[in-house]
C-alpha positions, 0 to 999 in steps of 0.5 A: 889913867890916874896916878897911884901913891906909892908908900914904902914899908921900911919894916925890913929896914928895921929889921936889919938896924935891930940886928946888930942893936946900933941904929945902922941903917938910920930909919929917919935918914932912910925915910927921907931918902925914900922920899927925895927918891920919889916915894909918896908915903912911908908906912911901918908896921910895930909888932908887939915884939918890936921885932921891926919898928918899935914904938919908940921910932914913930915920934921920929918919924912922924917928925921926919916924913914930909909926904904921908906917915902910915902906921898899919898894925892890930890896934891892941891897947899899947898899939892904939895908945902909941899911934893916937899920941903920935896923930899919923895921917893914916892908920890902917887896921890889920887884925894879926895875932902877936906871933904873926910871921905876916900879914895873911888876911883882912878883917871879919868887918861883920865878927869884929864890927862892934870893936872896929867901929870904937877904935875907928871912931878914936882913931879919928877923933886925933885926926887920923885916916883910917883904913881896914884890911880887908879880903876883896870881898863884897862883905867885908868892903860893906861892913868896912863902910858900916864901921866908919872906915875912910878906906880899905885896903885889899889884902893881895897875897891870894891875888900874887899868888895866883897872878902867874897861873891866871891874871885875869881870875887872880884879879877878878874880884878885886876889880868888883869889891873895888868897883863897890868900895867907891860907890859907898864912898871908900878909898882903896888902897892896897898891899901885900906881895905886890912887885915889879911883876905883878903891879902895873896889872894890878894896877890897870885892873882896878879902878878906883886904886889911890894907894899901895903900900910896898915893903918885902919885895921893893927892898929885895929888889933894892938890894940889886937895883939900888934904893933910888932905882928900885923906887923909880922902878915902882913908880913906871909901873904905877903911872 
């Protein structure tokens, strides 16, 4: 079985930094722990409120990180300028509004097409990967290949949800959109409430799967387990 890349979401390390306004935890030194310890990729998410990462932390980071440097986030004006200055290996396109707690759906590719297909075509213009967020289905992974995306990544908040009461029908579709996205030629990525529980199944289930992207969950499990540990820990689920 093929391995899956694991990228931590350092948001909520972010989070604490900002709370006390000094640079303690030191996001870049964090990135590159997060790596030596096993992780394949660092994502972060810049909300128009800088709440998390602020804007002026990608250029450190894009510096720093040695695996795969993934910017996520809804590609506003500032959004899109920012990440084409900083040229990351991957963009993923997440459609939440400014005052979004989280992320909690996937793109219209149908609705937005006219407007994915632009920012797509300059995203890549810099040399970046783009994926889009998408609901696992069938449609939206179509309009998602019409649009010139290189990936989607599913939205897995409905499946963890659902995981515990019925695994099998929590997974159902995303196994089929899955199966579809690698036929037209897509990557499949994927992320939202994904954990310790509910990964290695996620996992096994669909084909096709090359990367998930973790922050919430392997954080608060850092928390008791420790960095180093908790990212070994995802890792054994994924291979």
């Amino acid at each position: 079985m093929e391995s899956v890349r694991l990228s931590v979401n350092i948001n909520k390390i972010a989070l604490i930094r900002n709370s006390r306004g000094a640079n303690l935890p030191d996001l870049t030194q964090i990135a590159r722990d997060c790596e030596a310890f096993g992780a394949q990729g660092i994502t972060v998410h810049p909300r128009p409120d800088e709440r998390h990462v602020r804007f002026d932390d990608l250029p450190l980071l894009k510096a720093t990180v040695r695996t795969e440097f993934n910017i996520e986030g809804n590609p506003d004006p500032r959004f899109l300028r920012e990440v084409m200055l900083v040229k990351p290996h991957q963009a993923t396109l997440v459609p939440d509004g400014p005052q979004a707690l989280t992320s909690d759906q996937g793109w219209d590719t149908a609705k937005y097409h006219d407007f994915l297909v632009d920012v797509v075509a300059q995203l890549q213009s810099v040399g970046t990967r783009v994926s889009i967020f998408v609901d696992a289905e069938e449609r939206f992974v179509e309009g998602a290949k019409r649009v010139g995306a290189d990936r989607i990544e599913f939205y897995t908040g409905h499946y963890a949800k659902i995981f515990s009461q019925d695994p099998q029908k929590a997974v159902d579709n995303h196994v089929r959109c899955a199966k579809l996205a690698t036929e037209l030629g897509l990557g499949v990525n994927a992320g939202h409430d994904l954990n310790l529980k509910n990964l290695k199944f996620y996992k096994e289930q669909v084909k096709g799967l090359m990367e998930v992207s973790i922050g919430h969950a392997l954080v608060c499990d850092a928390l008791y387990y420790g960095l180093q540990n908790t990212i070994q820990m995802y890792l054994r689920q994924l291979n």
